[in-house]
C-alpha positions in Angstrom: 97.3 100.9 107.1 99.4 97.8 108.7 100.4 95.0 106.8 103.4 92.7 108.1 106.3 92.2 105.4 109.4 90.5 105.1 113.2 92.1 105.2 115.8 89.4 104.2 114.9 86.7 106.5 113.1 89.1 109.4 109.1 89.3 109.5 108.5 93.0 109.9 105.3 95.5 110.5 104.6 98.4 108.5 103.0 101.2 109.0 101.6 103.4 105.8 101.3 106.5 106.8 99.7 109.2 104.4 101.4 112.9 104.7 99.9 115.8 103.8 96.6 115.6 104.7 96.9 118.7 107.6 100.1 120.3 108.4 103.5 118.8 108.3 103.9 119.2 112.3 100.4 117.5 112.5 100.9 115.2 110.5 104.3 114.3 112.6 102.6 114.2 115.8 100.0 111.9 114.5 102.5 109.3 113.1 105.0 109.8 116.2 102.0 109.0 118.5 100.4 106.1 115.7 103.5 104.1 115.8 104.3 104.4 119.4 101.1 102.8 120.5 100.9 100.3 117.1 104.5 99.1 119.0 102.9 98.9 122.3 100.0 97.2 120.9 102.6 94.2 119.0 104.4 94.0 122.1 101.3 93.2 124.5 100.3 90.6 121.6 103.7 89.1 122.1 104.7 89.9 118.4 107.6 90.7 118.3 108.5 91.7 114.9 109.7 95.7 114.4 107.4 98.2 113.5 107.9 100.4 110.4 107.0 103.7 109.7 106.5 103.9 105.9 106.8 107.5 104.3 106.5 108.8 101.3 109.8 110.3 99.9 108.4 113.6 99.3 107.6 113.9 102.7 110.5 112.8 104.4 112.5 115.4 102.9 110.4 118.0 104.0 110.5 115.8 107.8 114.5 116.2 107.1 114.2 120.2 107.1 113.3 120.0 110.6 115.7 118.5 112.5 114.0 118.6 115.6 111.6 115.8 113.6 114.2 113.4 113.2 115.9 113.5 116.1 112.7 112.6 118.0 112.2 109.4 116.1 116.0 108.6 116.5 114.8 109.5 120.7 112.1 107.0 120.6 113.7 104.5 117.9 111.1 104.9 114.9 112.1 102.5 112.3 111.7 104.6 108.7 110.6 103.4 105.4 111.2 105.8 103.1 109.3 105.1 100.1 109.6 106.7 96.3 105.9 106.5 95.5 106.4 107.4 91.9 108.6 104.8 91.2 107.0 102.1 93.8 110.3 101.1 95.8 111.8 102.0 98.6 114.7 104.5 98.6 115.8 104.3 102.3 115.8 102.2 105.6 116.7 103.9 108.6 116.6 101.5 111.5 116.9 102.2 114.7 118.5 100.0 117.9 117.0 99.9 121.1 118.5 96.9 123.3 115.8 97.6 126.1 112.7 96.6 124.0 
C-alpha cells in the first residue's frame, strides 16, 4: 500500500510493506525492488516528495541481523519507517541523503 503523509512540514510517500509472508531474504528483495521502482515511478510524475519504506518493528529487527540488508538500503538511500504495530506509532526514522536525486 501507498498513501502520502506529512513529516513536520514535508509531504512524504509511504510505502507499507507486509513482512513475513515468504522468507525474510524474499521478502527483502521484494521491498528493495518495490521501492526502487515506486521512487522511479514519483520521480517521472514529477512528485517529488520522499518515498518511505514502512516496516513493521518486528521485522526490522530481524532485517538488523543481517547486515548485508541494511547496508543495501543505506547503498541505494531507502528511507525506513520503522513501525511498532502493537502499539500503532512509529519507533524509528532512518532517512537517508542522496544529493543526486
Amino acid at each position: 500500500r501507498v498513501l502520502g503523509a506529512k513529516k513536520g512540514d514535508q509531504e512524504i510517500v509511504v510505502e507499507i510493506k507486509g513482512f513475513g509472508e515468504q522468507s525474510l531474504t524474499h521478502d527483502f528483495y521484494e521491498s528493495l525492488g518495490q521501492a526502487l521502482v515506486y521512487e522511479m515511478a514519483l520521480r517521472d510524475r514529477g512528485v517529488n516528495w520522499p518515498l518511505y519504506l514502512a516496516v513493521p518493528l518486528e521485522e526490522f529487527n530481524r532485517l538488523e541481523k543481517v547486515p548485508l540488508f541494511i547496508r543495501v538500503f543505506d547503498k541505494f538511500f531507502i528511507n525506513l519507517l520503522v513501525i511498532d504495530t502493537e502499539n500503532q506509532k512509529i519507533t524509528t526514522w532512518r532517512t537517508q541523503k542522496n544529493t543526486s536525486k
